[in-house]
N, C-alpha and C positions, 0 to 999 in steps of 0.2 A: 367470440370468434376463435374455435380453437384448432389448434395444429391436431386433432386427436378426435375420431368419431368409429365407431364400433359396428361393425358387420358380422351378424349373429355371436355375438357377446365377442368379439373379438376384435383387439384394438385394431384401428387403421388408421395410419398417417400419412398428412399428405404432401409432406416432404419425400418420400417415396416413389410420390408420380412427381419426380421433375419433366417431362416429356410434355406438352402440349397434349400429343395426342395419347398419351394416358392417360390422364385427367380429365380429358371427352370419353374417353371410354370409361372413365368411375363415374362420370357425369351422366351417360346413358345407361350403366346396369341401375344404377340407385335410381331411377325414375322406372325402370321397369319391374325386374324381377327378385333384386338384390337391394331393396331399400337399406339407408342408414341410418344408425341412429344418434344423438347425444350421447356422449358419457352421464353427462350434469344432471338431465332429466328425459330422456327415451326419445326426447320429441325427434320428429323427422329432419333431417337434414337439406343441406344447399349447399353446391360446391361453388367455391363464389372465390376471386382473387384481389387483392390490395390493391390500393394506389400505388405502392412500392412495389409489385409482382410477385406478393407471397400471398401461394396457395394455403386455403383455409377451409373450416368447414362453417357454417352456420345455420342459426336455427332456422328451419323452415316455416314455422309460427313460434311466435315466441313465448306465449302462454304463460303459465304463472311460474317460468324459470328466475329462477334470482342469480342468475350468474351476469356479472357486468360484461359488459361487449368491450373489446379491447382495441388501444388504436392502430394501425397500420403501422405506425413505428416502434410500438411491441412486440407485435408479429414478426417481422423481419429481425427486432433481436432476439427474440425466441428462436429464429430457424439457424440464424448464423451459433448460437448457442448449440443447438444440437450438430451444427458441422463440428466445431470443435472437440465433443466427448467424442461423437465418433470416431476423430482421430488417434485417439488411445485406446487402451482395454475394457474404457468405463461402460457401461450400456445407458443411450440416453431415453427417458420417457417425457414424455409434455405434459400439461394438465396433470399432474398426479397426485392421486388426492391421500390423506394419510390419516394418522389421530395422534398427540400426544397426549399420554396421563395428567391429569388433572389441568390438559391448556387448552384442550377442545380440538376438532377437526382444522386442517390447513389443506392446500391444494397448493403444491410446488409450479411453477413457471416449468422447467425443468429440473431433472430428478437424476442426477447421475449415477449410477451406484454400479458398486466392483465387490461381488462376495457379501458378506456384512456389512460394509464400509456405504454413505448416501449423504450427497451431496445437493440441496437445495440451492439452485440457481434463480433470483427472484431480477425482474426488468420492473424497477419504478420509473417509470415515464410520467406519472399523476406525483405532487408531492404527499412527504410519508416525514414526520418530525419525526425526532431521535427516539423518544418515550415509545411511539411505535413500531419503531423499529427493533427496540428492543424487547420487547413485547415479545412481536411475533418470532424473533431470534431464540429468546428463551423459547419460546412453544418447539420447534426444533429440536431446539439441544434435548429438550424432555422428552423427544420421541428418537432420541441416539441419530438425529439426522444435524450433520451441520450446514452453516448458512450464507450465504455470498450473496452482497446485495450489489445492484448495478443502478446508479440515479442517474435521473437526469440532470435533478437540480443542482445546485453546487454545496451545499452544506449535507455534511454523514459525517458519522464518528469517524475516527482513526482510532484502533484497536484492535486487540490480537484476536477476542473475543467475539468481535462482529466486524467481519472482513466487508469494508463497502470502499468500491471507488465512481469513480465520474464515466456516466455513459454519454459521449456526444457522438451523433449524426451528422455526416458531412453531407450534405445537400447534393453538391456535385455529383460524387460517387456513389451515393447512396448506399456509403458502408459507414462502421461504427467503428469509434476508438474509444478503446476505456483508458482512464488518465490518473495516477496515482499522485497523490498529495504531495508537495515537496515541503521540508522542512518552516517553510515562510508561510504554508498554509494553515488560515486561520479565518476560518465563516464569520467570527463575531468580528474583526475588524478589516475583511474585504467589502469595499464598493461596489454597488451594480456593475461598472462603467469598466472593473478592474478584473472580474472573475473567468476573462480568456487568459489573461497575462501569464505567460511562459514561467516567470517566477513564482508561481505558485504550485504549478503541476512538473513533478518531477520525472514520470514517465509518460509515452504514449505507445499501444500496443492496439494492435488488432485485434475487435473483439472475440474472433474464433482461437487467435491463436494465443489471445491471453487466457480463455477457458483453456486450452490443450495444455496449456504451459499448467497453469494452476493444478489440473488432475494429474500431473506427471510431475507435482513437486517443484516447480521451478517458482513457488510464489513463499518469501518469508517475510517476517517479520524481526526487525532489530537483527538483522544478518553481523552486523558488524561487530557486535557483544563477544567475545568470546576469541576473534582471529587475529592473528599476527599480520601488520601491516606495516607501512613506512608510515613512520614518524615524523613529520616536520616542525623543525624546532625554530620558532617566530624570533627572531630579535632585531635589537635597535640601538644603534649607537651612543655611547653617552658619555659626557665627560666627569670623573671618578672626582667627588667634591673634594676630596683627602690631598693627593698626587699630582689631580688636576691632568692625568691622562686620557687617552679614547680606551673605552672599556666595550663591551655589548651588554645588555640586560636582555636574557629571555622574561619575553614576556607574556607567549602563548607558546600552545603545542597544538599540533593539528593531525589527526589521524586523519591518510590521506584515502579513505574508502574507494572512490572513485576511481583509484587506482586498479583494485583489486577487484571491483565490486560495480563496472558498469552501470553507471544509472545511478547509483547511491549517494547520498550527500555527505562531503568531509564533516567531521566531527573536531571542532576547535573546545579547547578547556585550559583556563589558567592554571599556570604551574602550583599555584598556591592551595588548588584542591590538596594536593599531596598534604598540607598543614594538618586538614582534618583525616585522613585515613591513617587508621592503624599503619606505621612503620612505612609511612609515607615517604620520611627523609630516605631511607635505605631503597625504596623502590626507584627514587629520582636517580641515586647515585648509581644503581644498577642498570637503569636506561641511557643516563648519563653522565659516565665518570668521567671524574674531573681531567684529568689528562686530555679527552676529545672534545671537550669544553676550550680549553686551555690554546689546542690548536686553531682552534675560532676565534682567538680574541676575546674569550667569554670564561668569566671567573666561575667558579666553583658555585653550584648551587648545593646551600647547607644551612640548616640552623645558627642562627646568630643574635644575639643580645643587642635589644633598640632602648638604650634610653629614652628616646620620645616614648615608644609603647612600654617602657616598663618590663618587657617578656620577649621573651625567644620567640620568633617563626622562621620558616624555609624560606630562604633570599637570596637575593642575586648579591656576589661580593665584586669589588672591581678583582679585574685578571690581572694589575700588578702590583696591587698591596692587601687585595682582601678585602679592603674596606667594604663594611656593609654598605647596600644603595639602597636606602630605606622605599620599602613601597607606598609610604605617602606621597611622594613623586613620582613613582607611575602612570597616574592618570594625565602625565602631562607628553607621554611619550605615544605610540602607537598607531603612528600618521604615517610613519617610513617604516613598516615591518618590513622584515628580508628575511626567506626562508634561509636559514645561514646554512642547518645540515640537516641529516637526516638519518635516523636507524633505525630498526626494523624491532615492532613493539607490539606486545599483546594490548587488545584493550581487555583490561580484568572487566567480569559483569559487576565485581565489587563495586566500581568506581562510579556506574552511572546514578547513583542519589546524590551525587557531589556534583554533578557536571549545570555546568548554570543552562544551559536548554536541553532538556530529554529531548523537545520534540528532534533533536539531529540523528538521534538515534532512535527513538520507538516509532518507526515510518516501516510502510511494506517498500518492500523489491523486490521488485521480477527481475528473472534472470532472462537477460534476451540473448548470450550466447547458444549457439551453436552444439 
């Protein structure tokens, strides 16, 4: 059932005739004098409409066509897809059928393309496991076409390489939202019972205008790599074993993205990553010297010698003797964090093989400003 049928070799869409009575009028020249035909296989046409009210074409006998018939709530996200490119400079086509080298022939859902530049837009409404999907993403990329998958189901990769998010249909409105994965999403350990839950989907966009957004640049990946953001520096109060004063221990740091970056999810990482990075101590001291430490009620963080561990790491010392606060007792604290301060800090891309969850960072974001 496709949005695309050809009147003497030339395409015709039937998003075109939004009118009623244009559509009676393609409906009566194609039974008289201007028959149509298939793209797929020649055969004769039927202009025929959804249970959702998207005009179509179909085969008029179905004969030995192998093309699968498609459901009503394909259709309609195939048509809200073509509103969207046509919103920008891309030109949309339906049904477009293509070849890559050595991966065989493909047929795009829709087919964006600006110049050189071709955008495959695919609607799984049927399920498609990972292994297929990358499949057919590869067959793409080998014909210089890239690939944007829209499911219905809830489990797709998360990757820069094969952009897929969540296509759901609201009943009521009988429009579509695509729903991008939040940091907490994870197919192998969500429940049936659990895969609406807010916690797991970090954005919701309308499906035209998350297409407009995408062909105009407004969709990345891992946005936060690379930008100058506020910092917030996590501590918690403690009493200094040495002095026996109140001291604070940092004991996280939080890029606060969401600040910056609408829709995006903060990025939290122990100070103690700095242990492992080249000139780590120096980067800490440059984020946070001692001095702006000092005015928090928070000692010095610096390399220091643990008799229990035998060796040097970066530590929290108390703010009135210095005394190391050994991070064996850390895991006893982080019940009362308080964001104490905050300054303004690149995240280096160096640092994300250190961070104990990537997934806070390798997530897509749309940009839903203005």
């Amino acid at each position: 059932m496709p949005l695309k049928c050809l009147r003497d070799a030339e395409p015709l869409y039937s998003f075109d005739f939004e009118a009623d009575a244009d559509w009676e009028t393609l409906r009566k020249a194609n039974a008289s004098s201007a028959p149509l035909r298939m793209p797929c296989c020649g055969a004769g046409v039927v202009l025929r409409t959804s249970k959702l009210g998207t005009k179509h074409f179909s085969h008029a006998r179905r004969g030995p066509c192998s093309t699968a018939p498609e459901s009503a709530q394909h259709l309609l996200a195939k048509r809200a897809i073509i509103d969207g490119v046509r919103r920008t400079v891309w030109k949309a086509d339906t049904e477009q059928p293509g070849e890559s080298p050595e991966h065989g022939a493909w047929i795009a859902d829709v087919l964006a393309t600006q110049g050189h530049k071709k955008v495959a837009i695919e609607v799984q409404w049927s399920r498609q496991d990972e292994e297929e999907t990358r499949r057919r993403q590869a067959r793409y990329a080998a014909g210089g076409v890239r690939g944007l998958w829209l499911f219905r189901q809830h489990d797709f990769p998360v990757a820069k390489d094969c952009p897929a998010f969540r296509l759901v249909l609201d009943d009521d409105s009988q429009g579509f939202t695509v729903k991008l994965p939040s940091p907490e999403y994870s197919p192998s350990w969500m429940r049936p019972g659990e895969r609406e839950e807010a916690r797991y989907w970090q954005q919701s966009i309308e499906l035209s205008r998350f297409v407009e957004g995408v062909l105009s640049g407004r969709l990345r990946f891992a946005p936060a790599l690379g930008m100058t953001m506020p910092l917030e520096v996590l501590t918690e109060a403690a009493e200094c074993w040495r002095c026996k004063k109140e001291t604070r221990l940092v004991l996280r740091l939080r890029f606060a993205a969401s600040r910056v970056l609408p829709g995006c999810a903060d990025i939290e990482l122990p100070y103690g990553i700095f242990d492992e990075i080249d000139h780590g101590e120096n980067i800490v001291a440059s984020m946070l010297p001692a001095a702006l430490l000092k005015r928090h009620g928070i000692g010095p963080l610096r390399r220091r010698y643990s008799k229990t561990e035998r060796g040097s790491y970066l530590s929290n010392g108390c703010v009135h003797c210095n005394a190391l606060q050994g991070r064996f007792f850390e895991h006893h604290y982080g019940y009362d964090l308080e964001a104490t301060l905050e300054v303004q800090a690149r995240l280096d891309p160096h640092w994300a093989p250190w961070l104990e969850d990537s997934r806070d960072i390798y997530r897509w974001w749309f940009d839903e400003r203005e």
